[in-house]
C-alpha positions in Angstrom: 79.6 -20.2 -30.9 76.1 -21.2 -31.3 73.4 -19.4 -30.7 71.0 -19.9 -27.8 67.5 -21.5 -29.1 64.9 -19.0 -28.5 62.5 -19.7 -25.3 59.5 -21.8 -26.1 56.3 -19.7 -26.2 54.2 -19.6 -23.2 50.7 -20.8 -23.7 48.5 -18.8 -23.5 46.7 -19.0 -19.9 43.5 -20.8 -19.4 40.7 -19.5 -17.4 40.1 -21.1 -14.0 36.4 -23.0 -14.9 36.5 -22.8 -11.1 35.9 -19.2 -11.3 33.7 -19.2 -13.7 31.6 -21.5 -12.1 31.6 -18.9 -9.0 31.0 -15.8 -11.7 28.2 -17.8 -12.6 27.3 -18.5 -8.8 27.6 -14.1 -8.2 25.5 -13.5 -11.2 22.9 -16.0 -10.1 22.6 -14.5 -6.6 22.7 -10.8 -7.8 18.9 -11.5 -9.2 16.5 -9.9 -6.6 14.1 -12.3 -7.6 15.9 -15.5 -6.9 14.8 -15.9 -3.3 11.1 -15.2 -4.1 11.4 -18.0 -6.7 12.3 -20.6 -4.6 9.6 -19.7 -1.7 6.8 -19.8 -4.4 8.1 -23.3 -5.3 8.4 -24.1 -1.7 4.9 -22.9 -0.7 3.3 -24.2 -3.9 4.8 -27.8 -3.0 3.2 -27.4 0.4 -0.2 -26.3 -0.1 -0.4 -28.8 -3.1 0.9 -32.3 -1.1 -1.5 -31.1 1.7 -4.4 -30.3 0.6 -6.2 -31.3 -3.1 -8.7 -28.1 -3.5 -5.4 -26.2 -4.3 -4.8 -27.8 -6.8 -7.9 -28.3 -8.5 -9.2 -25.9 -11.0 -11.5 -24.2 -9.0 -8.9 -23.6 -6.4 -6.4 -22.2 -8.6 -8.5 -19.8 -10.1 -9.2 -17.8 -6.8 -5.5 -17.7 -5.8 -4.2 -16.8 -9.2 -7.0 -13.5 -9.1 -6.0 -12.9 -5.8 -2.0 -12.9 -6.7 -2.9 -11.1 -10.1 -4.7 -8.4 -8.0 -2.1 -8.0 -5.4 0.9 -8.4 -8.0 -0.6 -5.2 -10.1 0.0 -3.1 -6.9 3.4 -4.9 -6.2 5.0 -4.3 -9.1 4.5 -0.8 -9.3 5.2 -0.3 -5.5 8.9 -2.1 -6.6 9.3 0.6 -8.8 8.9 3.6 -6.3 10.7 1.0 -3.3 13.5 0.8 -6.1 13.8 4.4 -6.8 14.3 4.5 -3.2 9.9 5.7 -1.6 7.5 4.8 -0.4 3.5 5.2 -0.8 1.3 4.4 1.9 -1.9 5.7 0.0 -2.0 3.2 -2.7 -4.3 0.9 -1.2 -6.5 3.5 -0.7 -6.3 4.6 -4.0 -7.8 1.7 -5.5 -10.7 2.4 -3.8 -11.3 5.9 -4.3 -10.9 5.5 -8.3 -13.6 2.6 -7.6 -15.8 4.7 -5.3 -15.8 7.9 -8.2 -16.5 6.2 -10.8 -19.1 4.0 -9.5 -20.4 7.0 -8.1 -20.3 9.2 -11.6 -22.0 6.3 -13.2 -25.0 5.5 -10.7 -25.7 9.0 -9.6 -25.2 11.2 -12.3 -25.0 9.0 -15.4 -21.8 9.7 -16.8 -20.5 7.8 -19.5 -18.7 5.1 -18.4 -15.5 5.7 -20.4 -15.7 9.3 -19.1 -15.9 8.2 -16.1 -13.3 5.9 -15.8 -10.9 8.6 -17.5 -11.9 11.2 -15.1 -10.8 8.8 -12.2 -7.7 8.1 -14.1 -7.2 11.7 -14.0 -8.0 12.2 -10.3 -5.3 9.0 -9.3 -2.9 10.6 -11.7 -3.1 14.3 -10.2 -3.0 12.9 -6.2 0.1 10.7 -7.4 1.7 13.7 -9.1 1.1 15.8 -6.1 2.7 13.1 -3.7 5.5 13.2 -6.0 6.1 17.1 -6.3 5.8 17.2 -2.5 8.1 14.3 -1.3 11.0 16.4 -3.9 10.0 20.1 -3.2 10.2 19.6 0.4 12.7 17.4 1.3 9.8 15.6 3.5 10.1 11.7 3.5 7.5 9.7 1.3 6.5 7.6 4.3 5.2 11.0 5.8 3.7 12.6 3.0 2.0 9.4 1.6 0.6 8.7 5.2 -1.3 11.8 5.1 -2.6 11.3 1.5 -3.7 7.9 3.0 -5.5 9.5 6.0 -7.3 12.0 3.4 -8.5 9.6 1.3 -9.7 7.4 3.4 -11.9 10.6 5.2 -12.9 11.8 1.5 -14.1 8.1 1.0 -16.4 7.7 3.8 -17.5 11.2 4.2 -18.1 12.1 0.6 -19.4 9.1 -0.6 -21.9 9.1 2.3 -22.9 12.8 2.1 -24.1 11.9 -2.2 -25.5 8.4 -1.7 -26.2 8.5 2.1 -24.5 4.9 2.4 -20.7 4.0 2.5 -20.9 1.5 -0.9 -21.9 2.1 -4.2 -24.0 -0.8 -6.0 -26.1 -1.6 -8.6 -23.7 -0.9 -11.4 -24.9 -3.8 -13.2 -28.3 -2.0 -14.4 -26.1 1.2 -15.6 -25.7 1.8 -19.1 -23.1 1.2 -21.2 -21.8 -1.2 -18.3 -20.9 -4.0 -19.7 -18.5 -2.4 -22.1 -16.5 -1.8 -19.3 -16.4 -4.9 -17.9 -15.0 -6.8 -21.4 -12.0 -5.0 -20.2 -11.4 -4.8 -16.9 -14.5 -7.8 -15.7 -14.6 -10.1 -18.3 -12.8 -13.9 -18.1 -11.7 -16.8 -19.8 -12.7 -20.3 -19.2 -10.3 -23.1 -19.8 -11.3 -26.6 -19.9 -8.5 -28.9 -18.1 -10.9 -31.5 -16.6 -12.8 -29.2 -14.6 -12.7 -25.3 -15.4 -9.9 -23.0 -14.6 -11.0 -19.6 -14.6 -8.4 -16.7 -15.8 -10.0 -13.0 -15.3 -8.6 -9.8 -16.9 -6.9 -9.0 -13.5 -4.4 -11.8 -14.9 -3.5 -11.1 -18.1 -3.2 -7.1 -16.6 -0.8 -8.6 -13.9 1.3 -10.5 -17.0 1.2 -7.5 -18.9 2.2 -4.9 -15.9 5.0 -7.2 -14.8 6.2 -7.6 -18.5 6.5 -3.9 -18.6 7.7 -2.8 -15.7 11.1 -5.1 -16.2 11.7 -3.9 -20.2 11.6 -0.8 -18.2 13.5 -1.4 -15.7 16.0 -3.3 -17.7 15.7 -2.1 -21.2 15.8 1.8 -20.8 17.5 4.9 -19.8 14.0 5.4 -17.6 15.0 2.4 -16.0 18.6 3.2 -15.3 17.4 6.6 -13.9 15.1 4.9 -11.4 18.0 2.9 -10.2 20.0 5.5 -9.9 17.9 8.2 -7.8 17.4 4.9 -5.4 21.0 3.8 -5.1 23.2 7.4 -5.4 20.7 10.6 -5.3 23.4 12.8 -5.0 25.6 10.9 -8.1 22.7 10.8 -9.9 21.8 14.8 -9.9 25.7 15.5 -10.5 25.4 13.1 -14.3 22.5 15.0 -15.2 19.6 12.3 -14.2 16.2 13.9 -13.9 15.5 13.1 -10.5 12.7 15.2 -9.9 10.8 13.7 -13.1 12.0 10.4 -12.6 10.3 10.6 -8.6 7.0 12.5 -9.5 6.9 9.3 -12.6 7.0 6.4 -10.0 4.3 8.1 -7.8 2.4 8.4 -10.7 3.1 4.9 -11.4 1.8 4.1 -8.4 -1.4 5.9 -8.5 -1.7 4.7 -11.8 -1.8 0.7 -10.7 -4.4 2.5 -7.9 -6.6 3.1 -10.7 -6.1 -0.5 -12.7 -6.9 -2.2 -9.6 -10.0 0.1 -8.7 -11.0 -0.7 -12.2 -10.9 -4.0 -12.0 -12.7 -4.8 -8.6 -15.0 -2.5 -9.6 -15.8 -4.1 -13.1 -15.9 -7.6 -11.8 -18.1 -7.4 -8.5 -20.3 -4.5 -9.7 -20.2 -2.9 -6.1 -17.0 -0.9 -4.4 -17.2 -0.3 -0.3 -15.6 3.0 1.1 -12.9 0.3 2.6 -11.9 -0.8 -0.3 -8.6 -1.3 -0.3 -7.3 0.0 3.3 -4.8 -1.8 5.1 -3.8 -3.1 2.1 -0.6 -1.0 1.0 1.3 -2.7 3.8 0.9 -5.6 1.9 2.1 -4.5 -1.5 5.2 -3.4 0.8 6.0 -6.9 1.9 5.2 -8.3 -1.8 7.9 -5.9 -3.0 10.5 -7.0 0.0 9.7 -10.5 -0.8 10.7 -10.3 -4.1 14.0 -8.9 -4.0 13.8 -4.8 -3.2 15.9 -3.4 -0.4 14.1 -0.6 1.9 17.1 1.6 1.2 16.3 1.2 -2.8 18.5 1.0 -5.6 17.9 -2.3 -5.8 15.0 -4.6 -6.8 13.0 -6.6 -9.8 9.2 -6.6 -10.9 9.6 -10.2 -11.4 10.2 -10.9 -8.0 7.6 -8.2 -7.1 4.9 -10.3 -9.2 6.4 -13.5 -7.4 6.1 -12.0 -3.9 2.3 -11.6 -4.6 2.1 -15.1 -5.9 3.7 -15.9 -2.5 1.4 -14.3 -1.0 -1.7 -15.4 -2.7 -1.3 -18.9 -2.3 -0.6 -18.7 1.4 -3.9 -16.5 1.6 -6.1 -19.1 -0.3 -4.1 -22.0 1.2 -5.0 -21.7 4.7 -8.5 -21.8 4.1 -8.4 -24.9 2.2 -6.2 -26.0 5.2 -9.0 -25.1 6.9 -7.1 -22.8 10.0 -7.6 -19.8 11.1 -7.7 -17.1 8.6 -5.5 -14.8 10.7 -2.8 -17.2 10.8 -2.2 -15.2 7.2 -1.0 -11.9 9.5 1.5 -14.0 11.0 2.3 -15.4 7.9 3.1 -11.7 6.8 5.0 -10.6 9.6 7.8 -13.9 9.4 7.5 -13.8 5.9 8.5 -10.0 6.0 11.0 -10.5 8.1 12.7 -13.5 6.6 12.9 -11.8 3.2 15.0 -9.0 5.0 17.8 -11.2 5.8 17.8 -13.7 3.3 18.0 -10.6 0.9 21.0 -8.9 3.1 22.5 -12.6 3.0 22.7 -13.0 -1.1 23.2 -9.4 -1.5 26.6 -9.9 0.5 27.5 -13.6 -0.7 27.1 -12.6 -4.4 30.0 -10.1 -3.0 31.6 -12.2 -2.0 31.9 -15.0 -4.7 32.2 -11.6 -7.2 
């Protein structure tokens, strides 16, 4: 009887490179910030075949300030839109840091480091307090952070006009110990590239900020608590995440990038208006949309953040050099916002898709 050979081993199965081309594909789409990547592209392309003061020196330097201003505010508005608030007050923040510490300068010759700490001090408690009152009461942010806006923007023109009987505060530039402030949040490096492209410290703050904010957000338990109290609140309190700190953090980060802004309009213009600021926190909103974050939260990125206020600051600056009407820029806002809402919903559910 001879015995039966034994079967042949089976080789071992390959993986599909089909599949891995669509894992690939999912992980791609999963970034938040993909979408905002390819718009700046897109709208950098535009303005730059259209027009040549966008691309020249002089006209990069306002639109990178103007995105480096914007972006501060966006990224840290990410990072409370991620842990799943809002803050309507920021904008209005930036100016009344500005507005104090102009003020404590000029009128009662405070140091300026004191100064600007004692603003830092002010932002930080009013973002603190937001915090404490969006958890404690159950309230939403959007209601809460609406009527710090409304507050500030009272204290700013009624205070500020009831000690220097006038709604701005100039003349900084003849206040001592003024320029030591500026080195850090006014000064400004020239670069020679044919003509001169000018980079002020609102840049290299914006690079810094955005740099920050995703080791955070990627790189630390901190940053896996603020996803979680924006995707699962109630799975988040049942592992032990500290939702209450993690919420009053974000406002605080928020006020916080209040203050850096504040600082650095204040520092480079030598003169703050009781405006300052207003009207803008919708656009930090849009920013944050743009780059990736979902108005539900739990989901989002600082680097798209940072690109949504590129986005933003070259359409700004571009229709001027276009020469059209500046308020073209609203409209730009409103299908802009809206577009990023469904083109976000769209990856979101095709990187499900292809998972």
């Amino acid at each position: 009887m001879s015995v039966a050979e034994a079967p042949p081993e089976q080789a071992q199965e390959q993986p599909d490179e089909r599949l891995a081309g669509s894992h690939r594909t999912a992980r791609i789409l999963r970034r938040p910030e993909v979408g905002a990547a390819a718009g700046a592209i897109a709208v950098f392309a535009f303005f730059a075949l259209t027009t040549d003061s966008f691309v020249k020196a002089s006209g990069a330097s306002t639109w990178i300030l103007t995105s480096s201003t914007f972006g501060i505010m966006a990224v840290a508005v990410a990072l409370l839109m991620i842990g799943g608030e809002f803050d309507l007050s920021a904008g209005a923040m930036w100016g009344t840091t500005g507005l104090m510490t102009g003020i404590l300068m000029t009128q009662w010759n405070v140091n300026v480091w004191l100064a600007i700490l004692a603003s830092l001090v002010l932002a930080l408690g009013i973002g603190a307090l937001n915090g404490i009152l969006v958890v404690r009461t159950g309230l939403p942010s959007f209601i809460v952070t609406l009527g710090t806006f409304f507050v500030l923007q009272g204290v700013n023109l009624a205070v500020t006009k009831l000690i220097i009987n006038q709604v701005s505060v100039t003349g900084l530039n003849n206040v001592d110990g003024y320029t030591a402030g500026q080195q850090l949040f006014g000064s400004f490096v020239q670069i020679d590239i044919g003509t001169t492209l000018t980079l002020y410290a609102a840049t290299f703050w914006w690079i810094a900020v955005t740099a920050i904010a995703t080791w955070v957000l990627l790189r630390t338990k901190v940053g896996n608590w603020i996803f979680a109290v924006g995707g699962a609140l109630t799975s988040a309190r049942q592992v032990g995440v500290p939702v209450v700190a993690t919420k009053v953090g974000l406002f605080m980060t928020t006020a916080f990038a209040g203050w850096l802004v504040g600082m650095l309009s204040l520092f480079k213009t030598t003169t703050v208006q009781s405006t300052t600021g207003v009207g803008q926190e919708f656009i930090f909103i849009i920013c944050a949309v743009v780059g990736g974050c979902l108005l539900t939260g739990g989901y989002g990125s600082a680097i798209g953040a940072a690109l949504g206020a590129l986005i933003y600051g070259m359409v700004s600056q571009g229709i001027v050099y276009e020469g059209w009407d500046s308020n073209w820029t609203y409209a730009f806002l409103g299908v802009m916002l809206l577009g990023a809402v469904l083109v976000n919903n769209w990856v979101k559910n095709r990187a499900e898709a292809v998972r």
